[in-house]
C-alpha positions as CSV (number, residue, x, y, z in Angstrom):
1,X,99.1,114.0,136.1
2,X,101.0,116.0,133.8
3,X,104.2,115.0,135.3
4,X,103.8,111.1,135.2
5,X,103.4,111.6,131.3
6,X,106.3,113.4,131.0
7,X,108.2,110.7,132.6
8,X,106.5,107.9,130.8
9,X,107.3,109.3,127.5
10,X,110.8,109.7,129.0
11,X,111.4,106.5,129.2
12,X,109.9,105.5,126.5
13,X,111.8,107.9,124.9
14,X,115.3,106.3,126.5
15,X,114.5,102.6,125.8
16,X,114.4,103.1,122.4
17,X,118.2,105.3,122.5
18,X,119.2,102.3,124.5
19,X,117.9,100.1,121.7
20,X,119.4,101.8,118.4
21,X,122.4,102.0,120.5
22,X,122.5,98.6,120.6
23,X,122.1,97.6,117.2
24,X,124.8,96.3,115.1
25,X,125.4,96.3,111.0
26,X,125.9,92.6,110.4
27,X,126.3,90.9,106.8
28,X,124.9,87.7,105.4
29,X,125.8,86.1,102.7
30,X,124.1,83.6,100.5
31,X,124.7,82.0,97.3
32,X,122.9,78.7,97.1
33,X,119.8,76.5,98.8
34,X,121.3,76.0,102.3
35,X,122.2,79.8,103.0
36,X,119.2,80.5,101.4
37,X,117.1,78.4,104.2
38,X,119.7,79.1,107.0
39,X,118.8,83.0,105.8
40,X,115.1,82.6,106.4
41,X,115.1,81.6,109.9
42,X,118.0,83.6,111.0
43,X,117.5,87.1,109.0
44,X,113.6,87.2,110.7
45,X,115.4,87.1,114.4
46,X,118.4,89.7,113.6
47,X,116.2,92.2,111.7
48,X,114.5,92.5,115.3
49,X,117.1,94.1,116.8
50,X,119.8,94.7,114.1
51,X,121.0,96.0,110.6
52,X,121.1,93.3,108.1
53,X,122.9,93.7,105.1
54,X,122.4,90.5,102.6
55,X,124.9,90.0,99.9
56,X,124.1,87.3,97.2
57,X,127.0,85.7,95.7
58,X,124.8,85.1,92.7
59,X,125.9,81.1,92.4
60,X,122.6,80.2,92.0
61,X,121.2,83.0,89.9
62,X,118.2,81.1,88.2
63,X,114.9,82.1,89.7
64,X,114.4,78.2,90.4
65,X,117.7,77.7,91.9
66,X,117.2,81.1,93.8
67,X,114.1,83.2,93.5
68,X,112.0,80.7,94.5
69,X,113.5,80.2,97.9
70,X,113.4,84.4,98.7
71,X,109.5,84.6,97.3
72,X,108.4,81.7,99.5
73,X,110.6,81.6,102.3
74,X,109.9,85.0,102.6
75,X,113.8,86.4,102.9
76,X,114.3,89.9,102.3
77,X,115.8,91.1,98.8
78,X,119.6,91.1,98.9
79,X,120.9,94.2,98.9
80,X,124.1,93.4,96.7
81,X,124.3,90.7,94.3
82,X,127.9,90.0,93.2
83,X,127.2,88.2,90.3
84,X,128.8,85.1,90.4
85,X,126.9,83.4,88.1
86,X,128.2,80.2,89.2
87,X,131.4,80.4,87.0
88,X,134.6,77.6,87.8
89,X,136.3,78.2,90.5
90,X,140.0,79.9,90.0
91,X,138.5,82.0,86.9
């Protein structure tokens, strides 16, 4: 008995080396409403299996223009925001 629950946890044990093994460091980024809903569906299904690193471009930094979509979309803070601040292009 004993040794069936060894070798249970054993392999429980080596699915999950297998899985972090497996994992990879991706980056999205987003800066305005079609990243933002692309991000939703997309971040939920890469977040099972992988590190997500979001990075906001901060083009759309009002919480109307922004906020709004991570609050009810339900897309997970951005872990950089590079401030953007939708400024002109070439500045």
């Amino acid at each position: 008995m004993m040794e069936r629950e060894v070798g249970s946890a054993v392999s429980v044990i080596g699915t999950k080396l297998v899985e972090a093994a497996m994992a990879v460091n991706i980056v999205t980024v987003v800066g305005a409403r079609p990243q933002f809903i692309k991000a939703a569906v997309v971040s939920r299904v890469l977040r099972e299996h992988h590190n997500e690193i979001i990075i906001h471009t901060g083009q759309h930094y009002d919480d109307n223009m922004s906020g709004v979509f991570f609050r009810e979309l339900d897309i997970p803070h951005p872990d950089y925001n590079l401030g953007v601040f939708g400024s002109c292009t070439g500045k």
